[in-house]
C-alpha positions in Angstrom: 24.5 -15.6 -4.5 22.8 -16.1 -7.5 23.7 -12.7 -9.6 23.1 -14.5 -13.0 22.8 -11.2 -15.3 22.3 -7.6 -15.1 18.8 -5.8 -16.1 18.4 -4.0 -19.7 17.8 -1.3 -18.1 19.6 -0.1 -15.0 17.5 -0.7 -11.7 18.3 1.3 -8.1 16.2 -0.1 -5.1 15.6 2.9 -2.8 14.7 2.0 0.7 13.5 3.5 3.5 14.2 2.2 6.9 13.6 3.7 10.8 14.4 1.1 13.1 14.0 -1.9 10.9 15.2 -4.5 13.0 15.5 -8.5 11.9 12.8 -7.6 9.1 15.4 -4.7 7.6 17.8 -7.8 7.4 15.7 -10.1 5.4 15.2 -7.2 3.1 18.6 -7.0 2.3 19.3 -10.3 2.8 16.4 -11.0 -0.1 18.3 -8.8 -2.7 21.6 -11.0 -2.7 19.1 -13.8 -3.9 18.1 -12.0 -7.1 18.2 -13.4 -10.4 19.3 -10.0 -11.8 21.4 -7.8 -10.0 20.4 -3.7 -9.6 22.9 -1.3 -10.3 22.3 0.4 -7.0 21.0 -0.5 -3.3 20.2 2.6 -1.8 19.0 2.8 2.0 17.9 5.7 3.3 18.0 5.8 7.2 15.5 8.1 8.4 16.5 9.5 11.4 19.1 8.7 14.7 18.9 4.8 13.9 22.7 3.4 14.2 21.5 -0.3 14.0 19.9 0.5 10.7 22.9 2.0 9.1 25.3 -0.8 10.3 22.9 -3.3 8.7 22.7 -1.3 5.4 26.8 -0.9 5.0 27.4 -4.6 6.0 24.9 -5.4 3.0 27.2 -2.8 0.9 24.1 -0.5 -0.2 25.0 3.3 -0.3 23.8 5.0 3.1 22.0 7.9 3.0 21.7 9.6 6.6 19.1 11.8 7.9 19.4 13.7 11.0 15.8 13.7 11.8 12.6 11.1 10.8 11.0 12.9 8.4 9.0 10.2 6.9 9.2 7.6 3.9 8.0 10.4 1.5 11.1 12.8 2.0 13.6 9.6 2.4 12.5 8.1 -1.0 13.2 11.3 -2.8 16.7 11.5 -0.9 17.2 8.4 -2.0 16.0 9.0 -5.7 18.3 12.2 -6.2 21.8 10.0 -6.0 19.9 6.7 -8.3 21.6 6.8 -11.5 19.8 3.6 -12.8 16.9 4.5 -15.2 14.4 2.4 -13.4 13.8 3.2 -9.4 12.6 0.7 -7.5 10.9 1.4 -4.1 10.6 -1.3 -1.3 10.1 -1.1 2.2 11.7 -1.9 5.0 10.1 -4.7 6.2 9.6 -6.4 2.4 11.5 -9.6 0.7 11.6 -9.5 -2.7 11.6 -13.3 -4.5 14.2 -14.3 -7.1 12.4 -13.2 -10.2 11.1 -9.7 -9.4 13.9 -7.3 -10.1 14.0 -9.9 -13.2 10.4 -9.7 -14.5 10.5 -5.1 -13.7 13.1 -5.1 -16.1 11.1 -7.0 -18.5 8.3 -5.2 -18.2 9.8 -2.0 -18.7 12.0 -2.8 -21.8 9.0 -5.0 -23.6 6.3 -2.0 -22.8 8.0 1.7 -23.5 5.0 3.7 -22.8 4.8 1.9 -19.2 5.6 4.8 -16.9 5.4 3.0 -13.8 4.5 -0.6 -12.5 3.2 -1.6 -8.8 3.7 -5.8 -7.8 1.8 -7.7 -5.0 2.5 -9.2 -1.9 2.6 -13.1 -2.2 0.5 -14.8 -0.5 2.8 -16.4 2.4 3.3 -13.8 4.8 5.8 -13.6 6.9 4.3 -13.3 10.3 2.3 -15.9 11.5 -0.4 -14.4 13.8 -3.7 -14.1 12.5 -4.2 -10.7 12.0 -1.0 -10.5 9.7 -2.4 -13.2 7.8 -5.6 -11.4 7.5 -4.7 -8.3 6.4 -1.4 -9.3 4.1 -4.1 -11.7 2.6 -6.5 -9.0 1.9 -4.1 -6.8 0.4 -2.7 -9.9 -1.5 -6.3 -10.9 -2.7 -7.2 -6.5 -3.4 -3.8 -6.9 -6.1 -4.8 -9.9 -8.0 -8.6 -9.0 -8.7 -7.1 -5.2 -9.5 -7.4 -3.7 -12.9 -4.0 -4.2 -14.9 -4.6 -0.7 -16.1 -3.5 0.7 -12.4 -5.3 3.6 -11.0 -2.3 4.3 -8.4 1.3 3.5 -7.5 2.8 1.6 -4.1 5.6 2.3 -2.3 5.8 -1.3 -1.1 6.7 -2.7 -4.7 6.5 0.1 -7.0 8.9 0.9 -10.2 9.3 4.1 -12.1 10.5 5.7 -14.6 13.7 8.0 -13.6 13.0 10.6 -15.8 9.1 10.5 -15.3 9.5 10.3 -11.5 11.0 13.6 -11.6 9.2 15.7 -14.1 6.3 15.0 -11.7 8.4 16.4 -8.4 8.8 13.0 -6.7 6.7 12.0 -3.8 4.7 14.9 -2.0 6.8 15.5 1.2 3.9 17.3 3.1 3.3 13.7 3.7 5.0 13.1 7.3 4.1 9.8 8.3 3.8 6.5 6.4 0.6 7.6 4.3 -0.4 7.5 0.9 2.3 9.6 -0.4 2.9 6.8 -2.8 -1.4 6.9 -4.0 -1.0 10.6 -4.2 2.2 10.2 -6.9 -0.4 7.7 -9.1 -2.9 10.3 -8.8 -1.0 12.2 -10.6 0.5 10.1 -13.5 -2.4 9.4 -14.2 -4.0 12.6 -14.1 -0.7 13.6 -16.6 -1.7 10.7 -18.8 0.8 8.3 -18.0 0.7 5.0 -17.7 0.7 2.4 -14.6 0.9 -1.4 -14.9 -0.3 -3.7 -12.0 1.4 -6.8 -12.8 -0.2 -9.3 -10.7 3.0 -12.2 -11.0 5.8 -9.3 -9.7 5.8 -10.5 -5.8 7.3 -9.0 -2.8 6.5 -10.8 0.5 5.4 -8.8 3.2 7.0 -9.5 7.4 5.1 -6.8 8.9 3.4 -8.4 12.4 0.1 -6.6 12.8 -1.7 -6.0 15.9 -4.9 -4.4 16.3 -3.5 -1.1 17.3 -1.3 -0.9 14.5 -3.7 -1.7 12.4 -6.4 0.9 13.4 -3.7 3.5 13.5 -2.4 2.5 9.9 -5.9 2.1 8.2 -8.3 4.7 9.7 -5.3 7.4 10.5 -2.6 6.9 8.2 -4.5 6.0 5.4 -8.6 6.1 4.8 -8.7 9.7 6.5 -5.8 11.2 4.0 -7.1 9.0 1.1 -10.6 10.6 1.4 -9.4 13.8 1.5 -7.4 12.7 -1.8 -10.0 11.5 -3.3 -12.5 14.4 -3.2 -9.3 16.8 -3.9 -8.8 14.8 -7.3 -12.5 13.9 -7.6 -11.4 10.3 -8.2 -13.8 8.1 -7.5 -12.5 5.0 -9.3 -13.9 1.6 -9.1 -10.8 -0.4 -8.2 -8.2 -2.3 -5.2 -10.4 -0.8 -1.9 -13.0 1.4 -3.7 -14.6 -1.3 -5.7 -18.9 -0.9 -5.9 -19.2 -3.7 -3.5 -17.3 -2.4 -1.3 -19.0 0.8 -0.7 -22.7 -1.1 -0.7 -20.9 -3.1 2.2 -20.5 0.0 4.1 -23.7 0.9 3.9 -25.0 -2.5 4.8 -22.7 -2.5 7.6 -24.2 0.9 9.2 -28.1 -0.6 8.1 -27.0 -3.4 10.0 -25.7 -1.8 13.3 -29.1 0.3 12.8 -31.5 -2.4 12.6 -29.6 -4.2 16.3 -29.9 -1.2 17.7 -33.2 -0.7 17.0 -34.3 -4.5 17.5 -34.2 -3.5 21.7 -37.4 -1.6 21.2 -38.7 -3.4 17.9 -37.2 -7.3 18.0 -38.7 -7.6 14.4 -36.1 -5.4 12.8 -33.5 -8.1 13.5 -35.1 -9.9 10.4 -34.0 -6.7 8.7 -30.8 -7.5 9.6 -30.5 -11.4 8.8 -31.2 -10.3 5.6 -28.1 -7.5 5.7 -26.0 -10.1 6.9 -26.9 -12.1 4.1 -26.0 -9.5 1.8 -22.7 -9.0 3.1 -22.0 -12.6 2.5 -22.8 -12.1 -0.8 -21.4 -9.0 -1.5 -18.4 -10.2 -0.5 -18.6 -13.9 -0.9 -15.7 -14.0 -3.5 -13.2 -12.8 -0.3 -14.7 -16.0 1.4 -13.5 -18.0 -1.0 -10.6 -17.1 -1.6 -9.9 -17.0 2.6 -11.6 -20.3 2.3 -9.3 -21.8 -0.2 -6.1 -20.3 1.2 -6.7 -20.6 5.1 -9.7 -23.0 5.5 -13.5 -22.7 6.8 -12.5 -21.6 10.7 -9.7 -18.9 9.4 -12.1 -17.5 7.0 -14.9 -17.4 9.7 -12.5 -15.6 12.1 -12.2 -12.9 9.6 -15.5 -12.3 9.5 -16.1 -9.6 12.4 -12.5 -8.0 11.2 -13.8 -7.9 7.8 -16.8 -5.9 8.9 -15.1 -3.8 11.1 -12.6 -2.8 8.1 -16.1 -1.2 6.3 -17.3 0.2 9.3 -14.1 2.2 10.1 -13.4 2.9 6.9 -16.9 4.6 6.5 -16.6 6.5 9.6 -13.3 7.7 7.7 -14.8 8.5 4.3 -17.7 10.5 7.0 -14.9 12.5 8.8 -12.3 13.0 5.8 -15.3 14.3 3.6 -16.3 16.9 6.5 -12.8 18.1 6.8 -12.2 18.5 3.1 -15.6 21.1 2.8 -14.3 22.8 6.0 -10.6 23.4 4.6 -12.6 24.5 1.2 -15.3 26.8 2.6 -12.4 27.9 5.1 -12.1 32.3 4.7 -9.1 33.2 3.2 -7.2 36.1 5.4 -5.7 39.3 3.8 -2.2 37.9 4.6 -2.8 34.3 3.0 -4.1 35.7 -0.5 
């Protein structure tokens, strides 16, 4: 154990956990490692998950127990009502944090008073080895370092707030059920209250999550794009950062031109010039995510990625499509005597 001092200002780690398995381990495993020890671990266990709990007390964090799974949303803010550090730290589950993050949070926060909250970045080693976990850790990795430093949003994956702040804005929304964007939501509104949000690109967590296709579809299009649409139009913000950056929305559209234009090549074969060209201007538009595939992973990796990469816009503008229809129809719905 390394331990070497204690933070400036006190730091809890909340963490949620359901069923965390080997990965839960690491987690905890990763915290003994730390340069700077927190005042707190606390683990929430989020529902009937014994294996969980017995993994959390052998580590010696304080167990919180809840009798049902009610999602990471109502866990962290069980979890944030018994923190007495000033700083609370949310990870997840199946994150390592390296030596020096706790270490460089504290730093940040006691150099930079009017930071209300900070968000880190996954490293760029993943944990699981299959391709689509490299992909789509290294997308998220690569999303976090060309970010804005002036952060539009906060994550519960390596995310650091303010006590005092994190409560005068109610915690995380608990409507949230599933693993969502209850942690984007809570940015929204710092932000729209004026505070402010760091993205420090050197504050690394490493991410062991093993994707598959499934749970990636399911996470993306259902846990995330369709709520974040609906977020979006809610708030009305429409900021060009992370996954909403300009090129990334012409790349959607290119993306639908392009299935267009091969559809309509059966009856017309010259449209598939039409979409050479589109393809081309996917390239472009996203040639700086080839590069940096092509630097980390090589010229086959990043050509593998390709149709996944293209597949991310077109789902995620199918999602935009469907989240935007059921926003107008929850605001044009009639509101009943009883529900005024």
């Amino acid at each position: 154990m390394l331990n070497l001092s204690t933070p400036d200002l006190p730091i809890s780690i909340i963490i949620p956990v359901y069923k965390g398995g080997q990965a839960f381990y690491d987690c905890l495993a990763s915290l003994k490692n730390s340069r700077l020890s927190p005042t707190q671990v606390i683990v929430v266990v989020d529902g009937d998950d014994p294996h969980s709990y017995k993994i959390a007390e052998s580590f010696g964090a304080r167990v919180i127990q809840l009798k049902t799974n009610q999602g990471p949303a109502v866990a962290r803010n069980r979890g944030a009502e018994v923190a007495t550090g000033e700083i609370l730290f949310f990870t997840d589950a199946d994150v390592t944090i390296h030596e020096d993050t706790l270490e460089k949070i504290d730093q940040v926060f006691a150099l930079n008073p009017h930071v209300a909250a900070l968000i880190g970045s996954y490293d760029d080693q993943p944990g699981a080895s299959n391709f689509l976990s490299q992909y789509k850790n290294l997308f998220h990795h690569y999303n976090h370092q060309i970010g804005s430093e002036e952060a539009s949003t906060f994550w519960g994956a390596c995310g650091a707030i303010r006590r005092d702040i994190f409560w005068k804005m109610g915690g995380f929304d608990e409507s949230y059920r599933r693993p969502c964007i209850e942690d984007i939501e809570l940015g929204y509104r710092l932000k729209a209250a004026g505070y402010q949000i760091r993205l420090c690109k050197d504050i690394y967590v490493k991410h062991l999550k093993r994707w598959t296709p499934y749970s990636l579809l399911r996470a993306d299009f259902f846990y995330r794009a369709l709520p974040w649409t609906e977020l979006i139009h809610r708030d009305r913000n429409f900021v060009n950062d992370l996954n909403l950056q300009w090129s990334s929305r012409l790349s959607v559209i290119f993306i639908y031109l392009l299935l267009i234009s091969l559809l309509t090549s059966f009856w017309f074969p010259p449209v598939l010039f039409l979409g050479g060209l589109l393809i081309i201007g996917l390239i472009v538009l996203n040639w700086p995510v080839y590069q940096f595939f092509l630097k980390k992973r090589g010229f086959i990796f990043t050509l593998a990625i390709l149709p996944w990469h293209w597949f991310y816009y077109f789902y995620s503008g199918l999602a935009f499509v469907i989240g935007t229809v059921k926003h107008k129809l929850k605001r044009n719905r009639p509101i009943l005597p009883n529900q005024a």
